[in-house]
PyMOL Python script that loads the backbone (N, CA, C, O; Angstrom):
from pymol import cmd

cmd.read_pdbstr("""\
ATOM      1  N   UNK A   1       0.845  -1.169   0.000  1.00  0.00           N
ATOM      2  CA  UNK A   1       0.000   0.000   0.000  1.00  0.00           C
ATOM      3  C   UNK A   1       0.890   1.232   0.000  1.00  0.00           C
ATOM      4  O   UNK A   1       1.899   1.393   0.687  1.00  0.00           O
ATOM      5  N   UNK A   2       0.313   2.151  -0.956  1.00  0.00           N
ATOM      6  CA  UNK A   2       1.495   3.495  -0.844  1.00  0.00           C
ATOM      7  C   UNK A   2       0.746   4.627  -2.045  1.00  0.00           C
ATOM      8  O   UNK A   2       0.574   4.536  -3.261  1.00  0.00           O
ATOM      9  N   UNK A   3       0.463   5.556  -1.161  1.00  0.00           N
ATOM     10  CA  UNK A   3       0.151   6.743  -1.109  1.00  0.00           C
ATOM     11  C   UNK A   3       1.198   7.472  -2.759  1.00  0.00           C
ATOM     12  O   UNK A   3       2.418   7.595  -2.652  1.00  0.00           O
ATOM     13  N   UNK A   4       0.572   7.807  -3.928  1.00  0.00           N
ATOM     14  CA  UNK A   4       1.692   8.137  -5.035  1.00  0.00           C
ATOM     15  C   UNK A   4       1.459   9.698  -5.295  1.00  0.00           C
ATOM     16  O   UNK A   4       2.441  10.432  -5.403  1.00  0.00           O
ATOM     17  N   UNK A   5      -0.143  10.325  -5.418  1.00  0.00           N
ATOM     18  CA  UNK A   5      -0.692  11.374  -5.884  1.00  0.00           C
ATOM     19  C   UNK A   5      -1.309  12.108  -4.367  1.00  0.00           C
ATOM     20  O   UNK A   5      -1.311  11.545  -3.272  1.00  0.00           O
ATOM     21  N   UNK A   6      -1.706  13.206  -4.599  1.00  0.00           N
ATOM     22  CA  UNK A   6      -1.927  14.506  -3.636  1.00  0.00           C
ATOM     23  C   UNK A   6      -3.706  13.691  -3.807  1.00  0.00           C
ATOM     24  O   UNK A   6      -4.225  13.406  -2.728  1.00  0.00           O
ATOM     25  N   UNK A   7      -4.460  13.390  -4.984  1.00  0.00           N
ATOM     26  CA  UNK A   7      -5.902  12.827  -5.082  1.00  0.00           C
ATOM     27  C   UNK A   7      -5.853  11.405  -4.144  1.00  0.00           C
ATOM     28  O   UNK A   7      -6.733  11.087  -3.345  1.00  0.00           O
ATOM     29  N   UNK A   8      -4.684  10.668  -4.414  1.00  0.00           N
ATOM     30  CA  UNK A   8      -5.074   9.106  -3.173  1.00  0.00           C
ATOM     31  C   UNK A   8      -4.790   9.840  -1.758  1.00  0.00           C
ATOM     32  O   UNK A   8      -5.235   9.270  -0.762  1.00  0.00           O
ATOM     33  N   UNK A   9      -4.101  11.031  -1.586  1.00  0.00           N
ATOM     34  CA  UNK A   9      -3.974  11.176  -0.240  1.00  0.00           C
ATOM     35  C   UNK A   9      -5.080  11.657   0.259  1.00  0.00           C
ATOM     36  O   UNK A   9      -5.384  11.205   1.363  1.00  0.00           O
ATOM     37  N   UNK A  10      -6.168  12.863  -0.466  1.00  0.00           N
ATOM     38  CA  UNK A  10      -7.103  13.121  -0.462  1.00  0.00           C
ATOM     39  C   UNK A  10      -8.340  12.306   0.113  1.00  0.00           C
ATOM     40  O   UNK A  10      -9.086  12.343   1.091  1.00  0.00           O
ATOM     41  N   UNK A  11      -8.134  11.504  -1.101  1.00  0.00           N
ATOM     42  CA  UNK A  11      -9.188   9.807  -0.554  1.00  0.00           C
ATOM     43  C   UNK A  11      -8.976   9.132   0.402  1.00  0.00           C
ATOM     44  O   UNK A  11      -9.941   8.644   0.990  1.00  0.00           O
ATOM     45  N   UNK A  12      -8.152   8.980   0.687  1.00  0.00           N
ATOM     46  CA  UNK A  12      -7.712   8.146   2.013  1.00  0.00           C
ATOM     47  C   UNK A  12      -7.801   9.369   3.028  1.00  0.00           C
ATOM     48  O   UNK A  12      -7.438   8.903   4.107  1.00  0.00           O
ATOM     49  N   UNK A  13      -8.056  10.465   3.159  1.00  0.00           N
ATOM     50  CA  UNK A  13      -8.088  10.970   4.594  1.00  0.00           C
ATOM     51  C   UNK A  13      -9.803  10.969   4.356  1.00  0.00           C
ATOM     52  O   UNK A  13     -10.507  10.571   5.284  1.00  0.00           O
ATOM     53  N   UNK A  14     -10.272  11.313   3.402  1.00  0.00           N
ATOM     54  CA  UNK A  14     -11.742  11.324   3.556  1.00  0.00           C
ATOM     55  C   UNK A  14     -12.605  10.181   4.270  1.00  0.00           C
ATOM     56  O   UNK A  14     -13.522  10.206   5.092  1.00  0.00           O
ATOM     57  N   UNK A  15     -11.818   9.028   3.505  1.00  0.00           N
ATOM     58  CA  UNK A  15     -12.386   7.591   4.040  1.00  0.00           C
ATOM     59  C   UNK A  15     -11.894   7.410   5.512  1.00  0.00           C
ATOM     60  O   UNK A  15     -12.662   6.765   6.226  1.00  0.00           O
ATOM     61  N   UNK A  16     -10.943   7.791   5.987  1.00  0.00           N
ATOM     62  CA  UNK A  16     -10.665   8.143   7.922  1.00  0.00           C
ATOM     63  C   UNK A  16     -11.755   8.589   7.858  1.00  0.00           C
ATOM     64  O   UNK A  16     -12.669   7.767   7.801  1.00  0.00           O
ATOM     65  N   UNK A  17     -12.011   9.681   7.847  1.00  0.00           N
ATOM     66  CA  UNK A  17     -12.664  10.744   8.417  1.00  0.00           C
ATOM     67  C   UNK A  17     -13.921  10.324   8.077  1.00  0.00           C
ATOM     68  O   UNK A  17     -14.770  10.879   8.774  1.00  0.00           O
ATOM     69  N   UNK A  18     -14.430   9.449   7.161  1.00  0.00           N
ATOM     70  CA  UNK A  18     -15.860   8.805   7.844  1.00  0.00           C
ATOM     71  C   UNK A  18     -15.790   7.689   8.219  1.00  0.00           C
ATOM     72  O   UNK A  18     -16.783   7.031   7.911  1.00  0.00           O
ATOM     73  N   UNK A  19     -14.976   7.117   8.809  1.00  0.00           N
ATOM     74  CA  UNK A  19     -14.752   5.728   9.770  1.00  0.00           C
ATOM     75  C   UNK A  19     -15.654   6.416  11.236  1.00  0.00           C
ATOM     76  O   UNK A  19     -15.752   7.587  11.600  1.00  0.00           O
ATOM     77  N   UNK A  20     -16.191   5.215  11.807  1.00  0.00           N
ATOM     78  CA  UNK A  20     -16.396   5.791  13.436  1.00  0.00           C
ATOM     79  C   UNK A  20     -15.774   5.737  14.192  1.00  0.00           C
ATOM     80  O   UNK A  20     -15.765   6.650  15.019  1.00  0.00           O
ATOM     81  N   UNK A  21     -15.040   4.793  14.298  1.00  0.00           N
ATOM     82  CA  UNK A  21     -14.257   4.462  15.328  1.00  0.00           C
ATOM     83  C   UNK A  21     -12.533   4.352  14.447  1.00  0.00           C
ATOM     84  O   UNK A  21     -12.122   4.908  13.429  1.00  0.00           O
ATOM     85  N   UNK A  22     -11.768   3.213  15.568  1.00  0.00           N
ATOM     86  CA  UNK A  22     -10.326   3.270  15.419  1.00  0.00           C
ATOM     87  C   UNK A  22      -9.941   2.595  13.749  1.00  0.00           C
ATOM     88  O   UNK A  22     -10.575   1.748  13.119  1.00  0.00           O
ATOM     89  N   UNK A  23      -9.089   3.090  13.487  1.00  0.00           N
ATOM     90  CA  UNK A  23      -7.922   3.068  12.291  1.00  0.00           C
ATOM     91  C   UNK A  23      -7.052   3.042  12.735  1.00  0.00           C
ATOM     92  O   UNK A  23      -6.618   3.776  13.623  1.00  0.00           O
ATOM     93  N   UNK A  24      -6.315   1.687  11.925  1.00  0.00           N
ATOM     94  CA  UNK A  24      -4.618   1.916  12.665  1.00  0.00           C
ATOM     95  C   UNK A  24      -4.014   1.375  11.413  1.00  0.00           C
ATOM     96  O   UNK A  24      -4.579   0.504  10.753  1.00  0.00           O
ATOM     97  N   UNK A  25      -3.085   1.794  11.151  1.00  0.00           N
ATOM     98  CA  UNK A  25      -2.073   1.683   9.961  1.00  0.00           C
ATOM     99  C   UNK A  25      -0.542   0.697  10.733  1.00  0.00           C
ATOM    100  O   UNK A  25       0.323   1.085  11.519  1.00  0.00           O
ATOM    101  N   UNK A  26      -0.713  -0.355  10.217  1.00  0.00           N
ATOM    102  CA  UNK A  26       0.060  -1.205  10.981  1.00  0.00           C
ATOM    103  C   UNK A  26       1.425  -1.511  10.180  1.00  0.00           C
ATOM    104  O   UNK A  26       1.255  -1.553   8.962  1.00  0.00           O
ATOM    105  N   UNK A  27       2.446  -1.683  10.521  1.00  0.00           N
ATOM    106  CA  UNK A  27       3.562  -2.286   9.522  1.00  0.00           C
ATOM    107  C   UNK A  27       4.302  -3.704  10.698  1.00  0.00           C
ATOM    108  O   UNK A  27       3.863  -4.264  11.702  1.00  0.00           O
ATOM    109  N   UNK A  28       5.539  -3.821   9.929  1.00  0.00           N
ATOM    110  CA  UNK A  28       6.494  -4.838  10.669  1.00  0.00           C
ATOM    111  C   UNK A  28       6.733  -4.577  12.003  1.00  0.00           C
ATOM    112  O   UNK A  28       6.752  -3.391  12.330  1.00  0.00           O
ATOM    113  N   UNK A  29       6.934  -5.488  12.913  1.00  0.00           N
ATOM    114  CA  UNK A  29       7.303  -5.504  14.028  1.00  0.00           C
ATOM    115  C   UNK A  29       6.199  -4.760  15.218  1.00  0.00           C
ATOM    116  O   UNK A  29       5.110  -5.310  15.379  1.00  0.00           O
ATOM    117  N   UNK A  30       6.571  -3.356  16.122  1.00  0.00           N
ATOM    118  CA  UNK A  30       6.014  -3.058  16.735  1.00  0.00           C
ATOM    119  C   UNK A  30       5.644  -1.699  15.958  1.00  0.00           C
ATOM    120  O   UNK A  30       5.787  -0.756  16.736  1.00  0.00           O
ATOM    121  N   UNK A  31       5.270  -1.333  14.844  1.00  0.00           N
ATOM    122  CA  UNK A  31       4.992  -0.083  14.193  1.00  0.00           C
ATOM    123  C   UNK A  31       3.612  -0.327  13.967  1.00  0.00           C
ATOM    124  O   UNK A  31       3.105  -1.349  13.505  1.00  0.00           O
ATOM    125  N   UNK A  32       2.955   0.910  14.408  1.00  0.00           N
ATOM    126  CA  UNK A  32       1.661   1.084  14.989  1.00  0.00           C
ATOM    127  C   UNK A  32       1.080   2.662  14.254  1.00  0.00           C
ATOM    128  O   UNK A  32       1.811   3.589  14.601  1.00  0.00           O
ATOM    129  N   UNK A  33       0.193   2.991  13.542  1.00  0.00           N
ATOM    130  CA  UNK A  33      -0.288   4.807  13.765  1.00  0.00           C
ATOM    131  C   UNK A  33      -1.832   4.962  13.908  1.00  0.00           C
ATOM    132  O   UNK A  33      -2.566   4.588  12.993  1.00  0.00           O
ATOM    133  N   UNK A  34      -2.287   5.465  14.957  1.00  0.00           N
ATOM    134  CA  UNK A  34      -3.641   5.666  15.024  1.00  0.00           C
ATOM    135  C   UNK A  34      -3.857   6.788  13.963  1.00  0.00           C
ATOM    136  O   UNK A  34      -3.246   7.847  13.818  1.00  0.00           O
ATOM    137  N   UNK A  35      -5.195   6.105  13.061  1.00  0.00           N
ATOM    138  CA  UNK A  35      -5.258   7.608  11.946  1.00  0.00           C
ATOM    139  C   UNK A  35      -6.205   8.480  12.469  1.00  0.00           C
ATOM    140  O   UNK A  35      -6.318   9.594  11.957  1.00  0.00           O
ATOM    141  N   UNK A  36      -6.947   8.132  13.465  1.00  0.00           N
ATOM    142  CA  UNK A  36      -7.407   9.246  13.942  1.00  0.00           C
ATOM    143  C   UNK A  36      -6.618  10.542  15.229  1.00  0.00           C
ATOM    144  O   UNK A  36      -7.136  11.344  16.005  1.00  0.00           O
ATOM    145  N   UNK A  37      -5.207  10.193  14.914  1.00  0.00           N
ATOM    146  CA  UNK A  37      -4.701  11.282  15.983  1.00  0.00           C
ATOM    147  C   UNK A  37      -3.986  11.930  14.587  1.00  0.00           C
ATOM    148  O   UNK A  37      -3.657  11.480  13.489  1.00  0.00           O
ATOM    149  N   UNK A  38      -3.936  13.319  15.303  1.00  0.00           N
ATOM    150  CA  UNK A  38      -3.275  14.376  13.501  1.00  0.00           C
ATOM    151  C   UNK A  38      -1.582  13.500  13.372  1.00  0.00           C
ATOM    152  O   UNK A  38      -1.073  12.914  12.416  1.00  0.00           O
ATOM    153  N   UNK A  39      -1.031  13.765  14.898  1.00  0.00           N
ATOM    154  CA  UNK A  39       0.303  13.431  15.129  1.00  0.00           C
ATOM    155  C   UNK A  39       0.794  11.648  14.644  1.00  0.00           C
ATOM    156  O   UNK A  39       1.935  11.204  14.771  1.00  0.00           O
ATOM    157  N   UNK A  40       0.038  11.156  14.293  1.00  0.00           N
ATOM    158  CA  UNK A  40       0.126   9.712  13.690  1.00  0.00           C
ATOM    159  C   UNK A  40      -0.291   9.642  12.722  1.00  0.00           C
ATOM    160  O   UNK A  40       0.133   8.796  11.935  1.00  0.00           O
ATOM    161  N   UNK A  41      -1.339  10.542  12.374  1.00  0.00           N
ATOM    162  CA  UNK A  41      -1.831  10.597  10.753  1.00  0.00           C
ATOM    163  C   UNK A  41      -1.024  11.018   9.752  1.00  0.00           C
ATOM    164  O   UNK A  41      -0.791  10.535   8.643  1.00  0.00           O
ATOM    165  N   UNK A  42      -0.352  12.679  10.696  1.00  0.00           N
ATOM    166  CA  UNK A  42       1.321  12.705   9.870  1.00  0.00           C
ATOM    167  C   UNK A  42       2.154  11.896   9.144  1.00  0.00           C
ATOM    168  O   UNK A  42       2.313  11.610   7.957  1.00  0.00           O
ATOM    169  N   UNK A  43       2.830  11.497  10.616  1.00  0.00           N
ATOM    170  CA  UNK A  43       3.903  10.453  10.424  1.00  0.00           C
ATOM    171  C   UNK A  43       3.533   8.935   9.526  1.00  0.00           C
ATOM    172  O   UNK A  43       4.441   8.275   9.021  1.00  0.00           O
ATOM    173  N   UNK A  44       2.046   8.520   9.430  1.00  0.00           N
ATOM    174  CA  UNK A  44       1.527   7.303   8.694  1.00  0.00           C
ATOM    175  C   UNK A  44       1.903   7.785   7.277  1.00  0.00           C
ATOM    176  O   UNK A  44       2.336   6.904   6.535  1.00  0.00           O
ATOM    177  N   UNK A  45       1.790   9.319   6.663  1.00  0.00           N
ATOM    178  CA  UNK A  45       1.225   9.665   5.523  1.00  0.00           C
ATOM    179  C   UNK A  45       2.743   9.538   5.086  1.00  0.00           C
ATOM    180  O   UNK A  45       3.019   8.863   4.094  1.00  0.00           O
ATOM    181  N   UNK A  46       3.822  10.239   5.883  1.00  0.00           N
ATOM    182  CA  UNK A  46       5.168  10.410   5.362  1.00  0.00           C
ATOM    183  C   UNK A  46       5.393   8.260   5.209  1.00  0.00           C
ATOM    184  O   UNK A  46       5.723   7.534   4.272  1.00  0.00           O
ATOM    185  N   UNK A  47       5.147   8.092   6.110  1.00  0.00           N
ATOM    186  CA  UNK A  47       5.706   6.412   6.187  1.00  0.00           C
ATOM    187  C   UNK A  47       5.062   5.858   4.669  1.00  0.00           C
ATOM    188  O   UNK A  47       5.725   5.358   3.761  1.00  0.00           O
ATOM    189  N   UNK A  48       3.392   6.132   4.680  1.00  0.00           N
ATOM    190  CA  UNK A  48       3.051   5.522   3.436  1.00  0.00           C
ATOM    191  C   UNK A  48       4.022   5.764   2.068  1.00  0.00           C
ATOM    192  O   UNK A  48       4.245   4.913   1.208  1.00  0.00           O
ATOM    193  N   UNK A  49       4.549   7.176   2.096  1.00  0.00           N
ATOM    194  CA  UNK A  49       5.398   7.587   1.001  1.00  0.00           C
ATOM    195  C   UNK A  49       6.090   7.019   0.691  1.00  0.00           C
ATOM    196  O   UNK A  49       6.351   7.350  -0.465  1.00  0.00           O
ATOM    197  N   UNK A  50       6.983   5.828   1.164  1.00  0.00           N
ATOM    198  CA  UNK A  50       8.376   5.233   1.464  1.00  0.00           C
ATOM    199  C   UNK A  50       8.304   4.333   0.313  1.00  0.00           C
ATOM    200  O   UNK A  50       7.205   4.280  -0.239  1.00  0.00           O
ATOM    201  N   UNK A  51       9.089   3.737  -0.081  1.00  0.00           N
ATOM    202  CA  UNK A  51       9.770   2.671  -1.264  1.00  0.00           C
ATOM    203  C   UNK A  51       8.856   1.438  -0.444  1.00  0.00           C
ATOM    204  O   UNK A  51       8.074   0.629  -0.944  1.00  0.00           O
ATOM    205  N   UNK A  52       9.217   1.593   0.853  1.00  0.00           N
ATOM    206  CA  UNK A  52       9.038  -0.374   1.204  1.00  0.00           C
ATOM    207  C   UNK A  52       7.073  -0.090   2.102  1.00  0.00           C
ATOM    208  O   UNK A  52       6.531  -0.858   2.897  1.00  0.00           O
ATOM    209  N   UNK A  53       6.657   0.901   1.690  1.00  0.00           N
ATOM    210  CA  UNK A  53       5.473   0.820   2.072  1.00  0.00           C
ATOM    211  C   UNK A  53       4.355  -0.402   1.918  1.00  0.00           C
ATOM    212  O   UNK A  53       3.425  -0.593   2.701  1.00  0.00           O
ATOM    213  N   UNK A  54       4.654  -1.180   0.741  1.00  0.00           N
ATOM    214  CA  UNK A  54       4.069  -2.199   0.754  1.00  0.00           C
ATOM    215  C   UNK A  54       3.728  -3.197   2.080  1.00  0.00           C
ATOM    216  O   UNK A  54       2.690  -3.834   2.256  1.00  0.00           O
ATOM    217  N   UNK A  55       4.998  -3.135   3.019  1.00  0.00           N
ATOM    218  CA  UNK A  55       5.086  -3.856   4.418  1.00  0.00           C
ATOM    219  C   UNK A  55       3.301  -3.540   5.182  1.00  0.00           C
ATOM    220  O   UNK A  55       2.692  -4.410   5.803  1.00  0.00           O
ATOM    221  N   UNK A  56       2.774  -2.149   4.929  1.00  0.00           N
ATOM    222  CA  UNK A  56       1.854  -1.427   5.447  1.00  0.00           C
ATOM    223  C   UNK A  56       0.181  -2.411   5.281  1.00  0.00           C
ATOM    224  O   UNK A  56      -0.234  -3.215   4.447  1.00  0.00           O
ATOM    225  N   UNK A  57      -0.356  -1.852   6.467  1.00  0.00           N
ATOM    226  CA  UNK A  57      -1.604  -2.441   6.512  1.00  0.00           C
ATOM    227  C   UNK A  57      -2.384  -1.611   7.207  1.00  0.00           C
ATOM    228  O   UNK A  57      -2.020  -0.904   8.147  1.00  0.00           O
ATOM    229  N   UNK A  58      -3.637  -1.705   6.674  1.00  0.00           N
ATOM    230  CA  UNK A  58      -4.805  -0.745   7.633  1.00  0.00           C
ATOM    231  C   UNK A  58      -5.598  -2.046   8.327  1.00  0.00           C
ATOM    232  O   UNK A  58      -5.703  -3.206   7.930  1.00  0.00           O
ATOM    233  N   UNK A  59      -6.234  -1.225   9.804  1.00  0.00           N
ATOM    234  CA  UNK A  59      -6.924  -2.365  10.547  1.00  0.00           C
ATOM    235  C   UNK A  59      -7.640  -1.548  11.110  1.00  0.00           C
ATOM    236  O   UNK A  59      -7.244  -0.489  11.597  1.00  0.00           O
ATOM    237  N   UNK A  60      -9.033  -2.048  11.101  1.00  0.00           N
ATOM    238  CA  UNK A  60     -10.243  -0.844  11.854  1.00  0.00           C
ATOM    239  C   UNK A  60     -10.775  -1.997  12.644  1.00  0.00           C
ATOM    240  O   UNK A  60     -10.608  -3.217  12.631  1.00  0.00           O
ATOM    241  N   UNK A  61     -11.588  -1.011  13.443  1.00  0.00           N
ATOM    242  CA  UNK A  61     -12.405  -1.967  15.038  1.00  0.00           C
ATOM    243  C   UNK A  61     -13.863  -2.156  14.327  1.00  0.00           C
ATOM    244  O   UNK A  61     -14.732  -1.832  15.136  1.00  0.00           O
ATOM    245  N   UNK A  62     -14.346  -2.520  13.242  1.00  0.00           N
ATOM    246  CA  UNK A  62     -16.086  -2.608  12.995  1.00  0.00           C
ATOM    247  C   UNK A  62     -15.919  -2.692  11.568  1.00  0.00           C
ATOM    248  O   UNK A  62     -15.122  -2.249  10.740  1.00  0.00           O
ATOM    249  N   UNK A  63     -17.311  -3.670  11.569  1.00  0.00           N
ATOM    250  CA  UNK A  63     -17.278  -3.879   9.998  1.00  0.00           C
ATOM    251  C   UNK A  63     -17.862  -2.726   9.074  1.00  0.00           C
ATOM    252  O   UNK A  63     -17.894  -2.911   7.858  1.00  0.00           O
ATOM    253  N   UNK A  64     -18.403  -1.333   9.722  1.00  0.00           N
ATOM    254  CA  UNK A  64     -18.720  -0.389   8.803  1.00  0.00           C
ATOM    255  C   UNK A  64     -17.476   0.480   8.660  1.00  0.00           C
ATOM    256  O   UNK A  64     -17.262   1.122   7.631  1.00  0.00           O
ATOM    257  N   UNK A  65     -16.739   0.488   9.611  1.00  0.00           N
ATOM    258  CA  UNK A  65     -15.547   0.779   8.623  1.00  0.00           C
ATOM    259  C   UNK A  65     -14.493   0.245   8.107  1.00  0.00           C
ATOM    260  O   UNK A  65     -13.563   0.830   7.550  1.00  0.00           O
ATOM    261  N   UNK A  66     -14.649  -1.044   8.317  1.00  0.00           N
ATOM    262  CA  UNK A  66     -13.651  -1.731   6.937  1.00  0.00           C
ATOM    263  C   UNK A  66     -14.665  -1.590   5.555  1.00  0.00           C
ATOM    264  O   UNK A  66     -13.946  -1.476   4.563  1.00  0.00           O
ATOM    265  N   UNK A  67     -15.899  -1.569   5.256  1.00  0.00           N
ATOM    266  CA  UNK A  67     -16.448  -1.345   3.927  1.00  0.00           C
ATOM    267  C   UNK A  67     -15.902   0.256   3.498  1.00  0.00           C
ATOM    268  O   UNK A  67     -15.615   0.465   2.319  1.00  0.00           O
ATOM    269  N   UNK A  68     -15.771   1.409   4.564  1.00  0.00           N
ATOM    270  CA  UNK A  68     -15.390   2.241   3.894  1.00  0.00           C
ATOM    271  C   UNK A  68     -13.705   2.588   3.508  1.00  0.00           C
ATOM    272  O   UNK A  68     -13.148   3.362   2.729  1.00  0.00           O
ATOM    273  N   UNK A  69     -13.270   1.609   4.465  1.00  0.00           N
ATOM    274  CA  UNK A  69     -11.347   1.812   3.836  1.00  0.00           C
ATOM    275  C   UNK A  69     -11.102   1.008   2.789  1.00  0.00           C
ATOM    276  O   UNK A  69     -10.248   1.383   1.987  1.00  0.00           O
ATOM    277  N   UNK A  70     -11.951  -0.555   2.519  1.00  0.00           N
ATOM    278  CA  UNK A  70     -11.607  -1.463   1.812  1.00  0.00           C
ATOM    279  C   UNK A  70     -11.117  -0.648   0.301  1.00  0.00           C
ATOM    280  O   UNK A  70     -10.027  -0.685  -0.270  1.00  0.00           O
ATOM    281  N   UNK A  71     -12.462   0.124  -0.089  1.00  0.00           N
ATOM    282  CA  UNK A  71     -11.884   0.254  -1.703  1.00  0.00           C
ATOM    283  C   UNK A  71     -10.581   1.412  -1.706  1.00  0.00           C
ATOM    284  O   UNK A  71      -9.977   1.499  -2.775  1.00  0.00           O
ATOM    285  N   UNK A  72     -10.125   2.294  -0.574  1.00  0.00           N
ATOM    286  CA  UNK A  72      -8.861   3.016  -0.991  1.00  0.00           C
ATOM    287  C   UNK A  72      -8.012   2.124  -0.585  1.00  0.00           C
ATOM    288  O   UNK A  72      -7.165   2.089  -1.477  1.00  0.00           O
ATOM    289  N   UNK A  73      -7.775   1.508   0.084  1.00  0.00           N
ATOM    290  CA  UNK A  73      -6.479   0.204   0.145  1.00  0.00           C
ATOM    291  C   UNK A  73      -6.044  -0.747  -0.561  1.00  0.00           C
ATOM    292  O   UNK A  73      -4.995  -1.379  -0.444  1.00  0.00           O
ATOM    293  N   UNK A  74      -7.300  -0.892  -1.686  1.00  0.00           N
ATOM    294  CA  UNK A  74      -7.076  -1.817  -2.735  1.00  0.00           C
ATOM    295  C   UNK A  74      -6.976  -0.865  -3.543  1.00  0.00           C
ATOM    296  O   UNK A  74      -6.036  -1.235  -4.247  1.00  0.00           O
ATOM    297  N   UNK A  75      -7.390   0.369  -4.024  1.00  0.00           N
ATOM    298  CA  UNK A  75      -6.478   1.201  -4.976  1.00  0.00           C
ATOM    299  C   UNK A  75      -5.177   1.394  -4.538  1.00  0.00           C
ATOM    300  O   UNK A  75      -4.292   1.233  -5.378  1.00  0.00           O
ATOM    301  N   UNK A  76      -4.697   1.867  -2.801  1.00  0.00           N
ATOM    302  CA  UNK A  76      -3.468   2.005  -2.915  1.00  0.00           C
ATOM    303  C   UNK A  76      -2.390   0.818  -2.851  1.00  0.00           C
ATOM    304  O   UNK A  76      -1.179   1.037  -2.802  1.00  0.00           O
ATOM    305  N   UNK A  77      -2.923  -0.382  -2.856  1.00  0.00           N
ATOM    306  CA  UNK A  77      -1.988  -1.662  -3.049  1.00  0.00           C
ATOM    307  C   UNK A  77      -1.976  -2.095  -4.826  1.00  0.00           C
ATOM    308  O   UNK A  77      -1.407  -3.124  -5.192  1.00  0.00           O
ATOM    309  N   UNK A  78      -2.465  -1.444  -5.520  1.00  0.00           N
ATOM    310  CA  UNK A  78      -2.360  -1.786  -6.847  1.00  0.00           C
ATOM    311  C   UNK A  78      -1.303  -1.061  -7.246  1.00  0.00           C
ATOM    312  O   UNK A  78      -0.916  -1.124  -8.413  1.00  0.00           O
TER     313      UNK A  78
END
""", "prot")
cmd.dss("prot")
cmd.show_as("cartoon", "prot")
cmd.util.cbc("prot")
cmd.orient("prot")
């Protein structure tokens, strides 16, 4: 998964921002970012940027918001 254009970054904060509850952007080991804090949403967005972003995963607490992250995560893993 990895963030390429200023429009997927767009989409992907919109789709946070109608989640209800928790988002977490997970990678290897103990790397963790809640997307609902600004200060982790930051640092997730710079991390998504990275070459080895693929490692990356989103994980929400409810099934109404995995229907709304599902389709930007499968655009940004293509």
């Amino acid at each position: 998964m990895k963030i390429r254009t200023y429009e997927e970054l767009k989409e992907f904060k919109a789709a946070i921002d109608e989640c209800t509850s928790s988002v977490w952007l997970m990678g290897p080991g103990e790397e963790y970012y809640n997307m609902k804090n600004e200060e982790d949403y930051i640092n997730a967005v710079i991390r998504l940027a990275e070459t080895d972003a693929d490692q990356l995963g989103i994980f929400t607490t409810s099934r109404h918001d995995e229907r709304v992250m599902m389709p930007i995560c499968e655009k940004l893993a293509a």
